[in-house]
C-alpha positions as CSV (number, residue, x, y, z in Angstrom):
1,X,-36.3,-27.3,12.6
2,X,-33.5,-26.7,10.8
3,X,-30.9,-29.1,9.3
4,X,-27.3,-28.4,8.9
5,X,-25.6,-31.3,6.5
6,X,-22.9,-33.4,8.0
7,X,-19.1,-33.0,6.9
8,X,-18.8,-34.9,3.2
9,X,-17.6,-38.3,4.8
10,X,-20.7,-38.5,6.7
11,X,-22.9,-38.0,4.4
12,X,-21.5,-40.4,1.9
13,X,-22.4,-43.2,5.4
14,X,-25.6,-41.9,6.3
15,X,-26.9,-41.2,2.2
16,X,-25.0,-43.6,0.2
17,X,-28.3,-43.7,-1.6
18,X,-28.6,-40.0,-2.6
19,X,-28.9,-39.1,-6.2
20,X,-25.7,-38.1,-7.6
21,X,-26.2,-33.8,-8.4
22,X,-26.0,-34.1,-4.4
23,X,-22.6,-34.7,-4.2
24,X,-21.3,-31.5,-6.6
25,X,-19.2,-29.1,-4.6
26,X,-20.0,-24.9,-4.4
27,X,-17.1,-23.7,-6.6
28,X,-15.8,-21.0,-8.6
29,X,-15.6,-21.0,-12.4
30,X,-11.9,-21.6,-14.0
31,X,-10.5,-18.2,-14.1
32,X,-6.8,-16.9,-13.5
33,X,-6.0,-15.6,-10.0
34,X,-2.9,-13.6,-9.6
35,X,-1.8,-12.9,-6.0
36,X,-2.7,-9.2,-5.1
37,X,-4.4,-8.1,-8.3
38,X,-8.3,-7.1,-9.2
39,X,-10.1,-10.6,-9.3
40,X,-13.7,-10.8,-10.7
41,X,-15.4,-14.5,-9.4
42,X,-18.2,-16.5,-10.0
43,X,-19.6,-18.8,-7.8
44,X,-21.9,-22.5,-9.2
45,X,-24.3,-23.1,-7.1
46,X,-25.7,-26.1,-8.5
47,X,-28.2,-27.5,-6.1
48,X,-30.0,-26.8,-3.0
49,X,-30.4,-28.0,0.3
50,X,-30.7,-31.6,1.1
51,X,-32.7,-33.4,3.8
52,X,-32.0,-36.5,6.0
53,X,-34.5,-38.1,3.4
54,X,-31.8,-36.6,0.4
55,X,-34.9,-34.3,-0.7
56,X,-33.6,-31.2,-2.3
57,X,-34.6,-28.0,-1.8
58,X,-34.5,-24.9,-3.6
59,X,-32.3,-22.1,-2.5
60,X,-33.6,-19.2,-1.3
61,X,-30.5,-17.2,0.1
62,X,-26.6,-17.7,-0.2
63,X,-23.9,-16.6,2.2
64,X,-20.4,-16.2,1.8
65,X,-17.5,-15.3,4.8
66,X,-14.9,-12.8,3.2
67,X,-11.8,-13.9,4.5
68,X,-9.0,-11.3,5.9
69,X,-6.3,-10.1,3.1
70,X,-9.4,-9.8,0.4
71,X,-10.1,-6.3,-0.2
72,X,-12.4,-3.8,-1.7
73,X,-14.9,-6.9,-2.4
74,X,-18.4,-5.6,-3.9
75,X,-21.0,-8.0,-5.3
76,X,-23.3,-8.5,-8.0
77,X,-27.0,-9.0,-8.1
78,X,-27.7,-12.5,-9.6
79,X,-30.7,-13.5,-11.5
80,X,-33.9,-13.2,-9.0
81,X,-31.3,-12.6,-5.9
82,X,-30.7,-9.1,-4.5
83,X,-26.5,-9.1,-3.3
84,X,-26.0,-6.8,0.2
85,X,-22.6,-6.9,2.6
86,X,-22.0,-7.2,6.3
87,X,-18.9,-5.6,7.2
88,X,-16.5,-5.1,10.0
89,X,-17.2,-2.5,12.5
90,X,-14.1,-1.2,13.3
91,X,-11.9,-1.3,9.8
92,X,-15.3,-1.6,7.3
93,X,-14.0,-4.1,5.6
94,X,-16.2,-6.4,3.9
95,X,-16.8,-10.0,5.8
96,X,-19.9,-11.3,4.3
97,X,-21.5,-11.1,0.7
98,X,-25.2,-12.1,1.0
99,X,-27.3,-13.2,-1.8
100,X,-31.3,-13.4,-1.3
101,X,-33.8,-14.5,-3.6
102,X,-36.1,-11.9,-4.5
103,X,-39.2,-14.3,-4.7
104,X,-40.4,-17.5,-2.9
105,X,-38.7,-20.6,-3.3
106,X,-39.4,-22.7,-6.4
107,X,-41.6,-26.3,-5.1
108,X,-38.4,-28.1,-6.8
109,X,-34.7,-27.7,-6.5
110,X,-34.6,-27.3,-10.5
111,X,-32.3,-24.2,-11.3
112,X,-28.4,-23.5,-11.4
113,X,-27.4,-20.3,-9.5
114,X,-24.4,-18.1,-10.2
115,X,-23.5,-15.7,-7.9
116,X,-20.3,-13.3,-9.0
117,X,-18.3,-10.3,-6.9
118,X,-14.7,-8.8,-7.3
119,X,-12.3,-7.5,-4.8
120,X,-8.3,-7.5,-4.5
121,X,-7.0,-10.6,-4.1
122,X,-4.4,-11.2,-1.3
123,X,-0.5,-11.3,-2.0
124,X,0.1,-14.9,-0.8
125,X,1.4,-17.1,-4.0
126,X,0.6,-20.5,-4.3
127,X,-2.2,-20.3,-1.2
128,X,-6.4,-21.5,-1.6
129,X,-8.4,-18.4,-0.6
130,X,-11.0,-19.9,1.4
131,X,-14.6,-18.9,1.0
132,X,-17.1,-20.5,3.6
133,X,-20.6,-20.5,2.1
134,X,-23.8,-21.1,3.4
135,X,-27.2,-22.4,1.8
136,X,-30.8,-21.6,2.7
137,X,-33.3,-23.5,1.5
138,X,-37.6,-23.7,1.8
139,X,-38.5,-26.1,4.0
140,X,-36.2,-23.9,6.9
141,X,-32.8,-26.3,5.8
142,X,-29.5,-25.1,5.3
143,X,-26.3,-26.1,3.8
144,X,-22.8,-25.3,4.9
145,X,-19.6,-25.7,2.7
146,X,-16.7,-25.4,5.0
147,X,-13.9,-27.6,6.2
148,X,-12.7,-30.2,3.5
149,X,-15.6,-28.9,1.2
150,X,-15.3,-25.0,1.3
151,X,-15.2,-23.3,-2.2
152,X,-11.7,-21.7,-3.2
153,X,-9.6,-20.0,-4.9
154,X,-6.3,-20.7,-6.2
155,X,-3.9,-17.9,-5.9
156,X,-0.9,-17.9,-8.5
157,X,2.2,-15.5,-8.4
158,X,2.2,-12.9,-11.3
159,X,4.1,-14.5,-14.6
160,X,5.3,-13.6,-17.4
161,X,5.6,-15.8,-21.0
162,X,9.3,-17.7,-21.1
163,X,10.8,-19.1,-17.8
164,X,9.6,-17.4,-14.5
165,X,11.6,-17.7,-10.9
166,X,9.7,-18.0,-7.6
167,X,10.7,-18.5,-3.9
168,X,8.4,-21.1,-2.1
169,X,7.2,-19.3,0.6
170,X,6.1,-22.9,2.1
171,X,6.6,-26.3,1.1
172,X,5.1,-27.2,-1.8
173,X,4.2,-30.9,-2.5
174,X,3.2,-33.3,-5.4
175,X,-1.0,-32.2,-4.5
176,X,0.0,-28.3,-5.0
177,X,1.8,-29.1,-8.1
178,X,-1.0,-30.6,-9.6
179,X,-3.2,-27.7,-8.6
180,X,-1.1,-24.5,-9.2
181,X,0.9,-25.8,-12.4
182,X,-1.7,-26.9,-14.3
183,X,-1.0,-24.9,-17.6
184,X,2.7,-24.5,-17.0
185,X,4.8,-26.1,-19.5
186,X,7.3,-27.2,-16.9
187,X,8.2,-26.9,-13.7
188,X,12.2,-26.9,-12.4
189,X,13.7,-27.4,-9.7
190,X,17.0,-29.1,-8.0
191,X,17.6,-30.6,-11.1
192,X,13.9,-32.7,-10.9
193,X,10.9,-31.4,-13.0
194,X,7.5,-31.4,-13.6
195,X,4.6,-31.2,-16.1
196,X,0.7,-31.7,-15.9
197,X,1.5,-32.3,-19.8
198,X,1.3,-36.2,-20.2
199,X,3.8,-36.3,-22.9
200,X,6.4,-33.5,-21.3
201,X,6.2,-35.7,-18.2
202,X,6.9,-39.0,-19.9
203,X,10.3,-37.1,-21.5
204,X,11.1,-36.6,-17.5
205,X,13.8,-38.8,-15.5
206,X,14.2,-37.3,-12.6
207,X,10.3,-36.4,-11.8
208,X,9.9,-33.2,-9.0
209,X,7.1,-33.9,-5.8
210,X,8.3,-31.9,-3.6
211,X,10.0,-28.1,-3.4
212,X,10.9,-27.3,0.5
213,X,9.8,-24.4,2.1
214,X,12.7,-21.0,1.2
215,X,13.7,-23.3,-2.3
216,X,14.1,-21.5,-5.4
217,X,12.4,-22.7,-8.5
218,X,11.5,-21.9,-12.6
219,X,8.5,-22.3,-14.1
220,X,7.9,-22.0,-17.7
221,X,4.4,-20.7,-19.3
């Protein structure tokens, strides 16, 4: 019988017991993405499946949905797993990247898995790529990261050093500030401004949350 986790918020009810390497996310190492451009990625894996008892188990094949927009995607083989595709029938483009282990499953959830493929990245600025992954397991349980824990990817517009202006092609609040501007020096706009830079921001009177949807804005690298 298999057993599929619960969303995150579930979990934390039903296992508020569970050791704490339970809780880490599937999620790609820190590395640039510019809208539209070649992207290598690497997926941490960094623990199996659990149980309703929180027993983790080791992983014995990954799975991870392609979404539209991301082209010419071709895996790697990862250490003891063997990478093959599924792809569309009609347009052949890739949907799935499949990872299987290329032994049995280890008696103990014990090692870190990277799994890493590159493709062509989609040209929407200042969107999360979402990557729906799937864990299986011995002991026939799976784990699935989607919804509000699915792995992703940042996409930034290209840049250049020096001051750089952008269009936001939707609204862009205080949350995606923090996550897209996080090595900018400063971000402008409507006389407000920003910085993930502790000391920039404390130098800041009028601090910018929020640029609407059609605004024009600088950002400095």
């Amino acid at each position: 019988m298999k057993f599929q986790s619960l969303p995150r918020f579930a979990v934390a009810c039903v296992l508020l017991g569970a050791i704490s390497v339970a809780n880490a996310h599937v999620s790609f190492v820190a590395n640039t993405a510019y809208a539209g451009k070649s992207y290598v990625a690497t997926a941490n894996i960094p623990h199996g499946c659990e149980d309703a008892s929180a027993n983790l188990y080791d992983t014995i094949r990954v799975e991870m949905v392609i979404p539209a927009g991301f082209t010419g995607v071709r895996p790697a083989d990862a250490p003891n797993f063997t990478a093959s595709i599924e792809t569309d029938v009609v347009t052949g483009a890739v949907t799935k990247l499949i990872w299987t282990k290329n032994t049995a499953g280890l008696p103990a959830d014990t090692n870190f898995i990277q799994v890493t493929f590159r493709g062509t990245l989609p040209n929407t600025p200042f969107a999360n790529l979402e990557l729906a992954t799937t864990q299986f397991c011995v002991g026939d349980t799976t784990r699935i990261w989607s919804g509000v824990d699915v792995p992703k990817i940042a996409l930034l517009p290209a840049r250049a050093p020096g001051w750089n202006k952008y269009t936001a092609q939707a609204e862009i609040d205080a949350a995606t500030l923090g996550a897209f501007f996080k090595d900018a020096l400063i971000v402008w706009s409507n006389n407000a401004a920003y910085s993930a830079n502790p000391i920039t921001n404390n130098l800041i009177t009028n601090k910018l949350t929020l640029i609407p949807a059609g605004a024009e804005f600088w950002v400095k690298y």
